[in-house]
C-alpha positions in Angstrom: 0.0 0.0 0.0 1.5 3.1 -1.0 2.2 5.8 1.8 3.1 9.4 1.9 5.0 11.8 4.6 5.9 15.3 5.1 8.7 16.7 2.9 11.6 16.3 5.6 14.0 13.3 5.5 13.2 12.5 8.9 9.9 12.2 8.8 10.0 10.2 5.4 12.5 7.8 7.0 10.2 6.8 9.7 7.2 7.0 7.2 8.6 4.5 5.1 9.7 2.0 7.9 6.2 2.3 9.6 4.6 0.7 6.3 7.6 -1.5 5.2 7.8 0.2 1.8 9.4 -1.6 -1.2 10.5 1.5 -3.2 10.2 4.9 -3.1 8.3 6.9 -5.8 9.3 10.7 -6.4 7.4 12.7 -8.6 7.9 16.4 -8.8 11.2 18.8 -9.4 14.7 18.3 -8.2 13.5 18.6 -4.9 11.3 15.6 -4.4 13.4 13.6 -5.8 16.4 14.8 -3.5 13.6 13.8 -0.8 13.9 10.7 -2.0 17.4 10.1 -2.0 17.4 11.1 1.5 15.6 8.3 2.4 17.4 5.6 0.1 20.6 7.3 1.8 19.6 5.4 4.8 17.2 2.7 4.5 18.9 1.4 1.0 15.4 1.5 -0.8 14.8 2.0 -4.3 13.5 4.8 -6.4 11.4 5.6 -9.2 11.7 8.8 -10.5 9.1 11.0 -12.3 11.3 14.3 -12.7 8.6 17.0 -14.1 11.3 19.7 -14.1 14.7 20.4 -16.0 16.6 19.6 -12.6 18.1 16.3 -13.6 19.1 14.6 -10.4 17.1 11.8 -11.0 20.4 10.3 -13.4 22.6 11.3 -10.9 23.9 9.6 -8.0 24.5 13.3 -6.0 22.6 13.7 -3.0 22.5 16.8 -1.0 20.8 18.0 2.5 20.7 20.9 4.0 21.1 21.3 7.9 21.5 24.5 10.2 22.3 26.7 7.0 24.7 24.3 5.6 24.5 22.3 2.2 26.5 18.7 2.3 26.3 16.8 -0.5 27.8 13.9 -1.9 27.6 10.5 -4.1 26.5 7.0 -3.3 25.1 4.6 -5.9 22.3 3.8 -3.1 20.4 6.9 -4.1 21.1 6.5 -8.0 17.1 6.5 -9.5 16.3 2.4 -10.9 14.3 3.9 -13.3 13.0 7.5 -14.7 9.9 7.8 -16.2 9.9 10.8 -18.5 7.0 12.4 -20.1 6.7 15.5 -21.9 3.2 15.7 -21.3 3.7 16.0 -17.6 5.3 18.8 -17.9 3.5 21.1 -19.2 1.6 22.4 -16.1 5.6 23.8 -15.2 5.1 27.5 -15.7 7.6 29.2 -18.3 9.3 31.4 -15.8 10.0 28.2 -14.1 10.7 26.4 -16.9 13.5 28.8 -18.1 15.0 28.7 -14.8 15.0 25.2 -14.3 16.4 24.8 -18.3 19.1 27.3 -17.1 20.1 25.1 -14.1 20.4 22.3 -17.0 22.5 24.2 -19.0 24.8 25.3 -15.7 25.4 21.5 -15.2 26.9 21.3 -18.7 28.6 24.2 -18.6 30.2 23.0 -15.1 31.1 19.8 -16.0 33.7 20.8 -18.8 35.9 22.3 -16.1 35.1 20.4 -13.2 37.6 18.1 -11.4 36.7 15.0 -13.4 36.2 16.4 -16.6 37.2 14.3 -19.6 35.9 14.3 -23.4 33.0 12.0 -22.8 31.4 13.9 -20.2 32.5 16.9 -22.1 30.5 15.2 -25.3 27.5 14.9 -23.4 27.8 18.0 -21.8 27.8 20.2 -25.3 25.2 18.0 -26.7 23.5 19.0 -24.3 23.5 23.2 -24.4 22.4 22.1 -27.8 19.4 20.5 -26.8 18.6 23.0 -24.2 19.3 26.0 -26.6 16.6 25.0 -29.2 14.2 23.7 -26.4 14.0 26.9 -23.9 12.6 29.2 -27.3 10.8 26.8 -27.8 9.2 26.3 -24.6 8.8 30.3 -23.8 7.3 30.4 -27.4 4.7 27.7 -27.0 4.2 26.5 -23.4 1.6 23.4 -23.7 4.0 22.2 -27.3 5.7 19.0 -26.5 8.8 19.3 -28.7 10.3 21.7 -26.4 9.2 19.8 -23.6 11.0 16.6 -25.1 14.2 18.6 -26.1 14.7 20.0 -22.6 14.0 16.8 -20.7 17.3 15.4 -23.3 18.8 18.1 -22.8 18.7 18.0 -18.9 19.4 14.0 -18.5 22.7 14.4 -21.2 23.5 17.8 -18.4 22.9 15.3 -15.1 25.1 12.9 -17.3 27.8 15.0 -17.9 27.6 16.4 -14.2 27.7 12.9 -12.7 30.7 11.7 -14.5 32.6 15.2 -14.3 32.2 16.5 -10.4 31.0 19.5 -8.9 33.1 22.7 -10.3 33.4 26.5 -9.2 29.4 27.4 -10.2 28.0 24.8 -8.1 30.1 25.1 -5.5 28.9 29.2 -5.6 25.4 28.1 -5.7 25.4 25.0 -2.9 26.8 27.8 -0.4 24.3 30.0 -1.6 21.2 28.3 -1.9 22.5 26.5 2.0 23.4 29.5 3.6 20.4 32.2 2.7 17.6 30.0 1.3 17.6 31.4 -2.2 16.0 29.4 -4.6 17.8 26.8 -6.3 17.0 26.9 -10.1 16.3 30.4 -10.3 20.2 30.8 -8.4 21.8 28.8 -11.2 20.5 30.8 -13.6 22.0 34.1 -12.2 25.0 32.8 -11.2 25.9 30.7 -14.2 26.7 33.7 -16.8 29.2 35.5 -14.5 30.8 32.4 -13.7 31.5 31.8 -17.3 32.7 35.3 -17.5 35.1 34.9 -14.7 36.3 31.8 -16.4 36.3 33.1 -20.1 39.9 34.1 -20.3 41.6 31.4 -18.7 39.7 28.4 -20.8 39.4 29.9 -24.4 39.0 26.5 -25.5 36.2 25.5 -23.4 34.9 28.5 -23.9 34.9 27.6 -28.0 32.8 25.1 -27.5 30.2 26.6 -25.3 29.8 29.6 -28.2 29.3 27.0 -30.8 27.1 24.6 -28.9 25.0 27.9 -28.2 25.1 28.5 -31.8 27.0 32.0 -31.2 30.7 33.4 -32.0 31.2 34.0 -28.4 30.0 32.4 -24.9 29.2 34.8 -22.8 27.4 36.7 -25.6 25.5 33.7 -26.8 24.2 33.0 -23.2 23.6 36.8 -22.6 21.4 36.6 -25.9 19.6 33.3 -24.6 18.6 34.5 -21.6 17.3 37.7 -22.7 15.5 35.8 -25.3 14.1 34.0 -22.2 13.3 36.6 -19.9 15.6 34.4 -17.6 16.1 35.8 -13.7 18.9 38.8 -13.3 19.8 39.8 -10.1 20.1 38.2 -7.0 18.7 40.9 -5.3 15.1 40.1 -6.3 15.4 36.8 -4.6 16.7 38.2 -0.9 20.3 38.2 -1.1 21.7 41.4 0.0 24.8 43.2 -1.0 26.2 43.0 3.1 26.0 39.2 3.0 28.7 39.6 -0.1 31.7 39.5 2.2 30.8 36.0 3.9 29.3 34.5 1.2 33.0 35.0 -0.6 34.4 34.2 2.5 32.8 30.5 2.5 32.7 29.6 -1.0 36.4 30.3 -0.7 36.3 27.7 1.8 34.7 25.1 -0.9 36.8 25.5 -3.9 37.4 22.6 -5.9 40.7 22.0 -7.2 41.0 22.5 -10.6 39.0 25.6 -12.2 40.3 27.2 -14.9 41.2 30.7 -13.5 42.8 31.2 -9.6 39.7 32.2 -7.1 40.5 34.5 -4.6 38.0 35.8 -2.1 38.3 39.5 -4.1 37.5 38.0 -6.9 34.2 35.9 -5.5 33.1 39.2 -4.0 33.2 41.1 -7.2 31.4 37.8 -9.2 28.9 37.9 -6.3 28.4 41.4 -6.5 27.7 41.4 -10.0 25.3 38.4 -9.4 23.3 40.1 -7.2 23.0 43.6 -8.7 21.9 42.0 -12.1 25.2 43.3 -14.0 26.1 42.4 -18.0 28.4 39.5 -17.4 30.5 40.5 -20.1 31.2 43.7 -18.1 32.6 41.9 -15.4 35.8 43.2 -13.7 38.0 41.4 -11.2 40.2 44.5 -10.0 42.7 44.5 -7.3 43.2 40.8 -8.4 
């Protein structure tokens, strides 16, 4: 008989030993299914997933839970989805502005991935087919919200992004974001999608080649201007400023994402430098107008 909790792992935990579930079922965004892996974290139980966002952590074996302000996350095949059901259909009750934000987060796990600590040229494959996908789907989407051609491309798009994501490791924007979302309760897809452009700025000049490949996977001559283009196109979120950050949490914000580095990003990060990438972030700023002075 199937039974239901409230959406905290310790609750869930107990909820599922009280009526000796078989599997776990999560339908819903990157969230429910992060449930989910909370609970197979512990009790070893399987899941189905029914993803009905762009999130993608149902093909990934990354779980993540938040405590006292604090984001841990990590990998264990325990909590790696059996099986994903994915239906276009299902997702077209996702509102656009959600819809773009949760495409962006997609498109943040490619971008990631081709300078994160286990990067290689598979993940990196996956990872550029997959701005592909997500480039033509997000128009598409915005353009015509009940279509399911967009629908389809972006749920490709964002299993070929958990793909790459899985394989290559956390890099420099998710580590931004983790600390972010953790620490002041922004909100997670709509964070990815501000973040992500001035992190590709802040890593243009040091990984031209990378770089290369974003522009032409975004169909563009250069890839902070393709993205810039995109997301207008998509009336994508700006500044996190409209979300509740404020410009004096800056300082500590720098000060632990400093902290959480991983080895490995393209460009040296320094605390000035996360401060001025934050600031830019949450004023809303032209990525491509980003500055790292006194660096």
């Amino acid at each position: 008989m199937p039974c239901t909790s409230r959406p905290n792992s310790p609750s869930a935990r107990a909820a599922a030993a009280d009526c000796a579930a078989d599997a776990l079922v999560s339908v819903g965004g990157g969230s429910a299914t992060g449930l989910a892996k909370a609970i197979a974290l512990t009790t070893g139980l399987p899941i189905v997933a029914v993803p009905t966002t762009y999130a993608g952590s149902e093909a990934t074996s990354v779980w993540g839970i938040t405590e006292n302000g604090v984001k841990r996350t990590g990998t264990d095949p325990a909590v790696l989805p059996r099986a994903i059901v994915y239906d276009a259909a299902i997702t077209t009750s996702l509102p656009v502005d959600l819809s773009v934000a949760s495409g962006l987060n997609a498109l943040a796990h490619c971008v990631d991935s081709l300078w994160a600590p286990a990067a290689d040229p598979v993940n990196r494959a996956f990872a550029l087919e997959g701005i592909a996908e997500l480039r033509a789907a997000l128009p598409a989407i915005v353009a015509d919200p009940a279509g399911l051609d967009g629908r389809e491309r972006a749920l490709a798009g964002s299993y070929l992004a958990a793909a790459a994501f899985a394989s290559a490791g956390s890099g420099l924007h998710h580590k931004i974001c983790h600390v972010l979302g953790g620490a002041y309760n922004l909100p997670h897809a709509q964070t990815h999608a501000i973040v992500l452009p001035q992190v590709l700025a802040f890593n243009a000049a040091a990984a031209p080649e990378a770089l290369g490949r974003v522009a032409a996977a975004l169909g563009a001559d250069d890839a902070v201007d393709g993205l810039e283009r995109l997301r207008r196109t998509l009336r994508a979120p700006r500044a996190l400023r409209d979300y509740g950050f404020t410009e004096p949490d800056i300082p500590d914000a720098a000060r632990m994402i400093a902290a959480a580095i991983p080895a490995g990003n393209p460009r040296p990060v320094t605390e000035v430098g996360l401060r001025a990438l934050l600031r830019a972030a949450w004023v809303g700023q032209d990525p491509a107008a980003l500055t790292l002075e006194g660096e």
